[in-house]
N, C-alpha and C positions, 0 to 999 in steps of 0.2 A: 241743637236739635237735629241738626243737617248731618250728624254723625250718629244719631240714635238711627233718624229712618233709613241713610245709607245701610248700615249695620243689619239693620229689622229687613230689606229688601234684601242683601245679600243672601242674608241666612235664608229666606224664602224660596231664594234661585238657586241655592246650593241643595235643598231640601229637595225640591221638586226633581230638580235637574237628579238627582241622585235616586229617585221615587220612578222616575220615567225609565233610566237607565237598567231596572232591573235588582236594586240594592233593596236590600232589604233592612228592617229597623227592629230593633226588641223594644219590648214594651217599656216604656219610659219611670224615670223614678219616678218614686213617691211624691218627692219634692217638685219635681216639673210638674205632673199633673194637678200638686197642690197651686202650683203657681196658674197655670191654664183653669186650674177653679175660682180663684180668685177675680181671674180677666171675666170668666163667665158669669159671674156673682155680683160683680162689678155696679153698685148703684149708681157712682158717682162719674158713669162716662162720659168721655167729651163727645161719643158719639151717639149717646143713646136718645129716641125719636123722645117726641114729647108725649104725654097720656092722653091724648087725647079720645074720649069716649066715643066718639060718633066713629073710630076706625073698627073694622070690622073683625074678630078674630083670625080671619085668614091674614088682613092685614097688619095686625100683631103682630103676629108668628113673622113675615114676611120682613118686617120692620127689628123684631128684634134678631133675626137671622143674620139682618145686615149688620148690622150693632155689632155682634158677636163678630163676625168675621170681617171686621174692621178694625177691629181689639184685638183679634188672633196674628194679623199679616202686619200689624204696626207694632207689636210684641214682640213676635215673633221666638217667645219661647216654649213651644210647645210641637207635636209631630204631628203629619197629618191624621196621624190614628187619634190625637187626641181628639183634634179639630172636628174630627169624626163622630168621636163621641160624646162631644158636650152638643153635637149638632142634634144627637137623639135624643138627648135629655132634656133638651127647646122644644123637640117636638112632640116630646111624652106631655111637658108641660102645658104643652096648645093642644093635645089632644089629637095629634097628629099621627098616625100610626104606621105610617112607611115615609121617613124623611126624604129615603134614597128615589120614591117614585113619586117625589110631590114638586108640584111645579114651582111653586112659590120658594122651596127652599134654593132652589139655583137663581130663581130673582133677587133675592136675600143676599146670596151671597153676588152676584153681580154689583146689586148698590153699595155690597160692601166693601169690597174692592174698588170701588168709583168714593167713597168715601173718605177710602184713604189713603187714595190719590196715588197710586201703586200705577206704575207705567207700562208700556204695551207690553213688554217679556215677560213679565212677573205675571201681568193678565193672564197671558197665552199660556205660562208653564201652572200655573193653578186652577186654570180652565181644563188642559188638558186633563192634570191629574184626578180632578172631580168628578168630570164627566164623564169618565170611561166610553169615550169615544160617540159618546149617543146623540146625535144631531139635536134631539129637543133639550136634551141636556144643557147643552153650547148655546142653541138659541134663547135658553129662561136667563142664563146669566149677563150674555148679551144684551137681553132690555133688559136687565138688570140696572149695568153699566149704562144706560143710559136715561133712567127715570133720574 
């Protein structure tokens, strides 16, 4: 197991690191994004919340953002364009109509990074690339990481 998540982290840090760097990525096969649908689709996660009805749809969304992007960085087979766009499709799902300008979806993704247990580089190089620099950005995922 301690050679899957090494593996799953490395590729994370090579990804980003390479995303930061200026590199640029073509659009992924069929096959990857079949498999990043799969993670997405995924009934059976070990990280998915529980249903409980009294949470609020923002809370939903918020809760399965994290899910997903705790499934995406422990995978780790997928681009961040994909990551991106299963991210819209969570939030078409909630009803959510600008992922990119929603606070909840960097708290999402914060707890889901805290979920799965991904360490202070791989935080910072996936915060960075997310955030595009935007201070509220960095602070949703921050308490994110820490709820």
């Amino acid at each position: 197991m301690n050679h899957i998540r090494t593996f799953a982290v490395s590729t994370t840090l090579i990804l980003t690191s390479a995303l930061l760097s200026g590199c640029s990525f073509s659009t992924s096969s069929e096959s990857s994004s079949d498999s990043s649908a799969s993670l997405f689709n995924s009934a059976s996660s070990p990280f998915s919340a529980s249903s409980d009805s009294s949470r609020t749809r923002r809370q939903k969304y918020e809760g399965d953002v994290a899910d997903y992007t705790a499934e995406f960085v422990v995978a780790s087979s997928g681009t961040l364009e994909s990551f991106r766009g299963h991210l819209s499709e969570l939030a078409e799902k909630h009803e959510i109509t600008n992922w990119e300008a929603d606070r909840d979806t960097y708290v999402g993704i914060g707890r889901g990074m805290a979920k799965a247990k991904l360490g202070k580089p791989q935080i910072s190089a996936f915060t960075e690339s997310l955030s595009n620099n935007e201070p509220w950005k960095k602070q949703a995922i921050e308490e994110g990481l820490k709820k």
